[in-house]
N, C-alpha and C positions, 0 to 999 in steps of 0.2 A: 192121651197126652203124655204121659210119664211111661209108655212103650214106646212113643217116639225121641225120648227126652235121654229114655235107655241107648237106644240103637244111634243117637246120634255122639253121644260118649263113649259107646265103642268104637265106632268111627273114627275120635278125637286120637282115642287114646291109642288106635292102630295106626294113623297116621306118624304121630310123636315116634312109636317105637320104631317107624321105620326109617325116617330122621334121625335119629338116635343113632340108628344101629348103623348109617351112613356116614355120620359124623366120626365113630369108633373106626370103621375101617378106611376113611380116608386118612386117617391119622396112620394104621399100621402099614397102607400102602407107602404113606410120605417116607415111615422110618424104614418101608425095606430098602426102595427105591435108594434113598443115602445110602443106607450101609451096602445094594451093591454099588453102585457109582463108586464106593471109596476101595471095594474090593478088587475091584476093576483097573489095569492102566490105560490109558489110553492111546492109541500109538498115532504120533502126527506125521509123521516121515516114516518109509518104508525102503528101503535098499535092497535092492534084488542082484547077485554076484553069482559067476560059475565060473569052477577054475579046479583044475585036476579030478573031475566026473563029479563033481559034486554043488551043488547050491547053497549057496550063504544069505540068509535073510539078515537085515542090519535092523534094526528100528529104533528109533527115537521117541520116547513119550515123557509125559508129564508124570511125577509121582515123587511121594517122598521113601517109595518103600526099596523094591526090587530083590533080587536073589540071588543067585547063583552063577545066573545066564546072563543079569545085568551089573553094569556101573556105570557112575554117575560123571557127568561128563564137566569139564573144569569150567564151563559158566554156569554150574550149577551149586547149590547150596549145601554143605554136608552136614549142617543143625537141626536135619528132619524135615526139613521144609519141603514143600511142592518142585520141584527142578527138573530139569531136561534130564534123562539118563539114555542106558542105550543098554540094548537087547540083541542078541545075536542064536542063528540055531543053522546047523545043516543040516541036508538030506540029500538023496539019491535027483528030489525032483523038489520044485520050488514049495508045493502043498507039506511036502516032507520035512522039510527045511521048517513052513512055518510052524507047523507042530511039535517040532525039535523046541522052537526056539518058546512056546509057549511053556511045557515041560518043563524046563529050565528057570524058567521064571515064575516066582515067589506066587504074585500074583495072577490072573485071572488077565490077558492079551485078549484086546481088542483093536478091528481096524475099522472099528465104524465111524471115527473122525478121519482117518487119516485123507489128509489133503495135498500129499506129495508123494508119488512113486519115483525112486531112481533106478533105472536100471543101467547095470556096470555094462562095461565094453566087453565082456568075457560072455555074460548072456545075452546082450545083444546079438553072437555073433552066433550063437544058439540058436536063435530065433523067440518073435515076440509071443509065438504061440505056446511056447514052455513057458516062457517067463509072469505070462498075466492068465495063462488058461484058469488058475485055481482061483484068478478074485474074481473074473467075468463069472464065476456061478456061485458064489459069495453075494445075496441079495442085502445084504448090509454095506457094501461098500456104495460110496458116494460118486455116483456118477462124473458128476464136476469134478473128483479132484485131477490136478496135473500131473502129467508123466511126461519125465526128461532121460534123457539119453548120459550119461557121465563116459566123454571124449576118452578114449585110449584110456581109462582111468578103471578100476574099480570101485563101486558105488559106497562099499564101507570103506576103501581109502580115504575118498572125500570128503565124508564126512568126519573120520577121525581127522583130516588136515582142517577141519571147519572146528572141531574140537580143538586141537593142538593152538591155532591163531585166535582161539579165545571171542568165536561169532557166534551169533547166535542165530544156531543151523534153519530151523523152523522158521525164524521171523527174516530170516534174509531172503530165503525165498519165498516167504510169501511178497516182501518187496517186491524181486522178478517177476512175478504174477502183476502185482500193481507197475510196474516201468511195462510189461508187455501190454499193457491193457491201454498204456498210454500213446505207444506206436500202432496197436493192431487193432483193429476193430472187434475180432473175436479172439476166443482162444480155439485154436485146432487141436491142441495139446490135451484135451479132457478126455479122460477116461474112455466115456460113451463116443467119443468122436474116433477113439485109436479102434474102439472094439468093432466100429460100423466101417474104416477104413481095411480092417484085416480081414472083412467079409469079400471082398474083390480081388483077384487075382491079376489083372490086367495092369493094373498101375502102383507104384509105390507107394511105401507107407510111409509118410515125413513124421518126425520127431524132434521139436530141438534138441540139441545138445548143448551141456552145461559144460565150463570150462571153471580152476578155483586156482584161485594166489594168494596173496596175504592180502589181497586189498578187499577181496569178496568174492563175490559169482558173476560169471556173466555169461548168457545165452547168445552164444556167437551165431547160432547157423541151423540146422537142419542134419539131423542123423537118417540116410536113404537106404530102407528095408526093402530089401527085391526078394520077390516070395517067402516073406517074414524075416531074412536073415540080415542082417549090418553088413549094408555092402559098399558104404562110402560116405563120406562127410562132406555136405559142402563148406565154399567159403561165409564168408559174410556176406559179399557182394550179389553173390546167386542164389542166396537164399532169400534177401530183399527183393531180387527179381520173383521170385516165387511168389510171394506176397502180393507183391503189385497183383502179377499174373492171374492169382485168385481172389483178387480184390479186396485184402484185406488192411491195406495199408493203411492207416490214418495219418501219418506225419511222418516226412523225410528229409535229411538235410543235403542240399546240391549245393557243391564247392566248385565254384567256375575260377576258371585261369584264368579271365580278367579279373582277376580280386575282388570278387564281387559272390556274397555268399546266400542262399538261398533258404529258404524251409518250406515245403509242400505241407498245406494247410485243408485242401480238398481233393478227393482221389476216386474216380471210377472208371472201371476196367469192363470192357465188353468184349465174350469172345463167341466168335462164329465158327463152324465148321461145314464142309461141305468136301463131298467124296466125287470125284470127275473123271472117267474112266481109269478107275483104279487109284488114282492119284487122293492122296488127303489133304489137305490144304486149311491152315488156320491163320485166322485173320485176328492180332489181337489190335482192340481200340482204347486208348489212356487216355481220359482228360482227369487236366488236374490243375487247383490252383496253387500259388505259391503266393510269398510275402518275402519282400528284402530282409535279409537279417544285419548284413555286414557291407561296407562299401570302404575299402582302401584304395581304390583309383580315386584320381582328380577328374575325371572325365565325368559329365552332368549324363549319368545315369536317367534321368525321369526324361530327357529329351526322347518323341518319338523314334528314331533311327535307333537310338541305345536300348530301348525296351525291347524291339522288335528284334535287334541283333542278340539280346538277355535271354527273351524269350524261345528264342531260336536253338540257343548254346544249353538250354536248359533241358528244351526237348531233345537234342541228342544228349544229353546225361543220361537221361532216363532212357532211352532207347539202348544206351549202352548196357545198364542195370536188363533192361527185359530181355537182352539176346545173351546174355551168361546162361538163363537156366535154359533156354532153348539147345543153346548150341551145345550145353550139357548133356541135355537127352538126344540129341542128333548122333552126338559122338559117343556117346555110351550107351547108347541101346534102351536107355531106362526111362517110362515113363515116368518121372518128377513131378508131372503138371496136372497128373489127373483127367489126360486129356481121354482115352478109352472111353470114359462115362460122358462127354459130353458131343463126340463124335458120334457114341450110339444113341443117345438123342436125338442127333439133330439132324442123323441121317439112317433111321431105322432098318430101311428098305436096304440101302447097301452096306450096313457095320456087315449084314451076312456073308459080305463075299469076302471082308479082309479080315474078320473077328481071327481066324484060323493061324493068319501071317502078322498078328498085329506087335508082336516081338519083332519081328522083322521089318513091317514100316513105320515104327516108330522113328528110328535113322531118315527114310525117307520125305518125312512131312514138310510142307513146303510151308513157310512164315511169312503172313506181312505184318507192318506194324505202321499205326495209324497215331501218332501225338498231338493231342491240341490240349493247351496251355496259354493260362494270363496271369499276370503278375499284378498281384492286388496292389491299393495304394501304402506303401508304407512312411511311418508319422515320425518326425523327430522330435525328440522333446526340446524345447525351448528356440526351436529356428519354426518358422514358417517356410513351406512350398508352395 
């Protein structure tokens, strides 16, 4: 009895120490874990620039410290507090560049928040393969975050004109992310989305691009990368075509000449391909619903004949919007639409014969387009219909 009474004590008292001795080092884990976190900045914005042979990384993080290689940006705090600052380094190559710009700085540069890539107009035109080769093998970086194009602009200009007008650079565009998420159903813009687009050769690589004034940011369009390199900007207009095109549209506003204004409430896009002796041929198909927003004529809009005439003028809107990015790539040679991947799809047997020419019939691809549309009911407040 009192050898089991033994052996059940040691038992006790080897479990306790090893409880114990659990307790002692989650505690010393907690205090390292703080003290690097505080060692550490973190960088939430990333600016990637190239201009007279060389690359400029920009960066944006949170910190009350900084060195050398940073200062602290004027919506930020100079009492020691936590605040926005900014970070800069160059090199021969962007990897170069970000080690420059670590070097330089006080503390310990990290990009495993960062949730915005900007790259300038000057490495754009570089190509995107110099400009992100060094974070695609960077397994800390966050797949989701977004990457923008910054128009004719360089990406640390922008942001010091976001410093100078006193915005607050990080939280403005995460706004853009939230207004994009409101028109589009996904983002194409992620990270993992540009790095799986730059694996294919046959079609463009799209990127918005960001445009800035004193009032904010705005992501007018689509930056069009033809074998990695910045080879043209759309407008607004065909870059919504785009959208429709690849079905990503959730909400869109149609402005009719009879004073009568619109908003596209539901939206899906079907598109088919088919190869006929040599010939390629795409059939895009739109339904989409809408809802009145605005009515300035005196004319009784809800009467059948005027819905159907609404109906009608609305569909050629939109048909107007899908034939910009077509006649786009008709006239420019450039697949925009992605379309190489869904041609080899959907016609296996012959992508073989035109894979070879496919630079060259992209020009010749023959469109139709197919619209059906209804106009939901819309409600006024305080009148009856």
């Amino acid at each position: 009895m009192k050898r089991q009474l033994f052996g059940f004590n040691i038992r006790r008292y080897f479990l306790l120490s090893i409880i114990f001795t659990m307790i002692l080092c989650s505690g010393c884990t907690h205090d390292m874990s703080k003290q690097e976190i505080n060692a550490i900045d973190l960088v939430l914005l990333l600016g990637i620039d190239y201009s007279e042979g060389e690359y400029t990384l920009t960066a944006l993080y949170n910190g009350s410290g900084g060195g050398p290689g940073s200062e602290q940006s004027s919506g930020g705090q100079s009492s020691g507090q936590s605040s926005e600052q900014k970070a800069q380094g160059k090199g021969k190559t962007a990897y170069e560049a970000l080690e420059d710009m670590k070097l330089k700085n006080k503390k310990a540069i990290t990009l495993t928040q960062t949730s915005t890539f900007l790259i300038g107009d000057g490495a754009a035109m570089q190509g995107l393969d110099k400009s992100i080769d060094f974070l695609s093998r960077d397994e800390t970086i966050k797949m989701e975050a977004l990457v923008y194009v910054i128009k004719k602009m360089k990406a640390s200009d922008f942001i010091d004109a976001g410093i100078k007008n006193h915005q607050t650079i990080h939280t403005d565009l995460l706004a853009i992310e939230q207004k994009q998420a409101e028109i589009l159903t996904r983002n194409d813009n992620t990270m993992v989305n540009i790095l799986n687009d730059m694996r294919q050769s046959y079609s463009c690589v799209l990127i918005p691009y960001l445009i800035s004034d004193k009032s904010g940011y705005l992501m007018d369009g689509y930056a069009v990368f033809d074998k990695l390199r910045l080879k043209d900007y759309l407008d607004h207009e065909t870059s919504d075509g785009v959208n429709f095109i690849r079905n990503i549209m959730r909400t869109y506003p149609i402005y009719l000449k009879d004073q009568v204004s619109l908003s596209v409430s539901f939206t899906k896009t079907k598109l088919k391909a088919n190869i006929a002796d040599n010939q390629i041929n795409v059939s895009i198909k739109v339904s989409f619903d809408s809802m009145i927003k605005e009515v300035i004529t005196k004319n009784n809009i809800f009467a059948l004949d005027e819905i159907n005439k609404l109906t009608d003028a609305q569909n050629n809107y939109i048909l107007d919007i899908l034939k910009k990015p077509t006649d786009y790539s008709r006239t420019n040679g450039l697949d925009i639409l992605g379309l190489a991947r869904l041609v080899e799809n959907q016609n296996y047997s012959e992508w073989k014969n035109v894979e070879a020419q496919w630079s060259q019939k992209i020009s010749e691809i023959n469109y139709t387009y197919k619209i059906e549309s209804r106009i939901s009911k819309s409600f006024l407040l305080g009148e009856d219909q």
